[in-house]
DSSP file (Angstrom, degrees, kcal/mol; ACC not computed):
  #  RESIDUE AA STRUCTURE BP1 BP2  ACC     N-H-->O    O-->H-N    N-H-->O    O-->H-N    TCO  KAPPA ALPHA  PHI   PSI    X-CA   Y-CA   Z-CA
    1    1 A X              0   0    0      0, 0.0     7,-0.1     0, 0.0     6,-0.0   0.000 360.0 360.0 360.0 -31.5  190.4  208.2  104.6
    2    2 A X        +     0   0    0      1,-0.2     3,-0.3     2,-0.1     0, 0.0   0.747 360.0  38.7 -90.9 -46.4  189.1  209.8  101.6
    3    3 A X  S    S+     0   0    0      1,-0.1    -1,-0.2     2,-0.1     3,-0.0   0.424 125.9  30.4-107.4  15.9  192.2  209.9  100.0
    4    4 A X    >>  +     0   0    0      2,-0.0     3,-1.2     4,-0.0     4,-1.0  -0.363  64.8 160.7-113.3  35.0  193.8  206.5  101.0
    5    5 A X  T 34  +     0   0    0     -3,-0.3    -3,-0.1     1,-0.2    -2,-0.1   0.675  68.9  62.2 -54.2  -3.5  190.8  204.4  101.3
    6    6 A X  T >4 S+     0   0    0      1,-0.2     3,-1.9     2,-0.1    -1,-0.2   0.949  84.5  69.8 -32.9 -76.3  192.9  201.3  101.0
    7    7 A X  T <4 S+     0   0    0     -3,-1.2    -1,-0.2     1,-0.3    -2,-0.1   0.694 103.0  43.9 -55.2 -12.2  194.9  201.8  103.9
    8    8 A X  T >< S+     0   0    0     -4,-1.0     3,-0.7    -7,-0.1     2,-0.3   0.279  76.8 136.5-123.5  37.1  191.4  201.0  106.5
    9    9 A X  T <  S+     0   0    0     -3,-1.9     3,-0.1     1,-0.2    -3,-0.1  -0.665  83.3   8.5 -68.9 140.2  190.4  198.0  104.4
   10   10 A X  T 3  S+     0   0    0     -2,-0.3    -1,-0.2     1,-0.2     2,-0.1   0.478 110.7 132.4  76.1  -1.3  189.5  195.2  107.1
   11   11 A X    <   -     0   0    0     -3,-0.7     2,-0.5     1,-0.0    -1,-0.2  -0.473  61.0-133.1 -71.8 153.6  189.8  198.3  109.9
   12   12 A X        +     0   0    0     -3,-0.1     2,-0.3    -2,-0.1    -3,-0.0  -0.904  39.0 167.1-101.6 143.8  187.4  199.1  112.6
   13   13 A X        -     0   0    0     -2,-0.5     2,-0.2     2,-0.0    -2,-0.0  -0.845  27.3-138.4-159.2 135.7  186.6  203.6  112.6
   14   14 A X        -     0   0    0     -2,-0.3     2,-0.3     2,-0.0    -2,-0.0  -0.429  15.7-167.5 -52.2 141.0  184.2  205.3  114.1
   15   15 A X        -     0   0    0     -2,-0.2     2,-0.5     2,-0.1    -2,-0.0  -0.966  10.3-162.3-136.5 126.2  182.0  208.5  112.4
   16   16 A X        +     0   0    0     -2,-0.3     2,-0.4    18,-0.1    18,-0.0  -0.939  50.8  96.3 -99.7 132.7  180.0  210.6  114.3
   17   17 A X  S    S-     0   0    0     -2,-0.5     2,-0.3    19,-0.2    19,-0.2  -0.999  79.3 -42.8 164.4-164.9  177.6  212.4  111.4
   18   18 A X  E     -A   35   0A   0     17,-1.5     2,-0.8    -2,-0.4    17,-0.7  -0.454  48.7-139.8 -86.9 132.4  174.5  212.3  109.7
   19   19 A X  E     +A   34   0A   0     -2,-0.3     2,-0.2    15,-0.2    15,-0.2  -0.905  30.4 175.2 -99.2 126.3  173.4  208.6  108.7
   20   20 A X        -     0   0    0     13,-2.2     2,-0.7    -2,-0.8    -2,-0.0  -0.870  12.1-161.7-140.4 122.8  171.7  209.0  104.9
   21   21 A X        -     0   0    0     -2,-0.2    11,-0.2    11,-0.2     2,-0.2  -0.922  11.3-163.6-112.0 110.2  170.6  205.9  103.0
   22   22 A X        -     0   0    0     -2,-0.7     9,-1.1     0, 0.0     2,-0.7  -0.547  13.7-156.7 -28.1 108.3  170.1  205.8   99.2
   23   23 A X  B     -C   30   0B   0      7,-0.2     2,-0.5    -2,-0.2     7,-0.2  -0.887   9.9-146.2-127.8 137.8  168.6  204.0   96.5
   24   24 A X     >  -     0   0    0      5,-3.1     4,-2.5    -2,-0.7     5,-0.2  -0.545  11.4-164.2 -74.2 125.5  169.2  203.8   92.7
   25   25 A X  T  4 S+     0   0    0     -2,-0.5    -1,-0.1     2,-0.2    -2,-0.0   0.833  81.0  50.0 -56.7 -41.6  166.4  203.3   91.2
   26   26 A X  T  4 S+     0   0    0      1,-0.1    -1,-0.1     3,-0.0    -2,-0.1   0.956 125.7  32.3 -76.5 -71.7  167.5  202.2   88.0
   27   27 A X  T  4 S-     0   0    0      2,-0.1    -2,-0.2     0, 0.0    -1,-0.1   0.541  91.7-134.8-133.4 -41.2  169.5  199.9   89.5
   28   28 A X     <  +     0   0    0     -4,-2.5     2,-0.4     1,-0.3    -3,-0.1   0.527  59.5 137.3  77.7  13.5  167.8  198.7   93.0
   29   29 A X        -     0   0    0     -5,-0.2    -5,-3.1     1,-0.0     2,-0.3  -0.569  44.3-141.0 -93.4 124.4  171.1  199.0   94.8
   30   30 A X  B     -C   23   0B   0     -2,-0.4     2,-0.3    -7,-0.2    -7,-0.2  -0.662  13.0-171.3 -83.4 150.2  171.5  200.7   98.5
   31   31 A X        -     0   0    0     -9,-1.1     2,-0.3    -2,-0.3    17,-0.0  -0.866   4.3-161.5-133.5 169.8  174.0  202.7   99.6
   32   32 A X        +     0   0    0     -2,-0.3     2,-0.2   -11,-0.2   -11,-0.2  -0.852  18.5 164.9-150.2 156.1  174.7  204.1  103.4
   33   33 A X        -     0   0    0     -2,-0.3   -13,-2.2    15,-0.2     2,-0.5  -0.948  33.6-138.6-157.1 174.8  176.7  206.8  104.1
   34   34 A X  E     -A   19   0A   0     -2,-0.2    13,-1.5   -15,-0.2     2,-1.0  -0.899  24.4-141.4-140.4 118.4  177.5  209.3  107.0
   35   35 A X  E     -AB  18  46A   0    -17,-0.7   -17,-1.5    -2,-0.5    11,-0.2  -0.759  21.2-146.6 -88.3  93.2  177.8  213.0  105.9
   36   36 A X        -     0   0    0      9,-2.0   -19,-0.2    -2,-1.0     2,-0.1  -0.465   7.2-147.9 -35.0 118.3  180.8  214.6  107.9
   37   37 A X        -     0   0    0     -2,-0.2     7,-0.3     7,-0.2     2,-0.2  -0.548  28.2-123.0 -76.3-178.4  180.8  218.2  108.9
   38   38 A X        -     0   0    0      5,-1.1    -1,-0.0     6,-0.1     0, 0.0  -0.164  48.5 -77.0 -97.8-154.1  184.8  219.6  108.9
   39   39 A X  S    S+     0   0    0     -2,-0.2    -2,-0.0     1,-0.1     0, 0.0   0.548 135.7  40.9-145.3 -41.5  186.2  221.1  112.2
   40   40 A X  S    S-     0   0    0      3,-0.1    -1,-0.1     0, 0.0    -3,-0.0   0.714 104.0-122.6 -90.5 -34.7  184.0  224.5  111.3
   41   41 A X  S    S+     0   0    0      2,-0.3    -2,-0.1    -5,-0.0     3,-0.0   0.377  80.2 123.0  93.3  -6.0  181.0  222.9  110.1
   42   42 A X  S    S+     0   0    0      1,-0.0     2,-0.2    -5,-0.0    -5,-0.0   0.947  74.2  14.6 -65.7 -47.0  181.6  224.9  106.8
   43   43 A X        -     0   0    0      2,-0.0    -5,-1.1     0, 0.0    -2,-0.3  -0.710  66.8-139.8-122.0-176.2  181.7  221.6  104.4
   44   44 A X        -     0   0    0     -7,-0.3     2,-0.3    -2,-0.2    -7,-0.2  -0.690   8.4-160.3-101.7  37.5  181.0  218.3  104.3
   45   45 A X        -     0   0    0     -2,-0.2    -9,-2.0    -8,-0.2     2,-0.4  -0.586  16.3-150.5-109.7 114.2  182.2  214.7  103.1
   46   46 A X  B     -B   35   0A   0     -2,-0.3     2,-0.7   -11,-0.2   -11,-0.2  -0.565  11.3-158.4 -89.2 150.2  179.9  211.9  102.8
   47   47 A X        -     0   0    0    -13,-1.5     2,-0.3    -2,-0.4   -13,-0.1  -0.770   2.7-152.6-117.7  91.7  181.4  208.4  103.3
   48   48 A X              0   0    0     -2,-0.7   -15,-0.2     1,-0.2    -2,-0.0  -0.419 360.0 360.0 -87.6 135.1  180.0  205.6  102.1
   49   49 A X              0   0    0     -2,-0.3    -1,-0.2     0, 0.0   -16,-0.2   0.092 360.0 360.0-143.2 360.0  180.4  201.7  103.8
């Protein structure tokens, strides 16, 4: 997903992960994201929609 993010435009996926919601300040803009662990739990990838 991370490196085709094209390819799930208009797709339904599931994430199990950390919900973390943002704001720019500067800007007033929100963001959402879901913070991944990997398989190990060693890193991380947040994913924003």
């Amino acid at each position: 997903m991370v490196t085709y993010p094209d390819m799930y435009i208009g797709k339904t996926v599931k994430m199990k992960g950390i919900y973390a919601r943002f704001s720019d300040e500067a800007t007033g803009e929100n963001y959402n994201a879901c913070i991944i662990q990997d398989a190990t739990a060693c890193c991380a990838q947040g994913i924003e929609f």
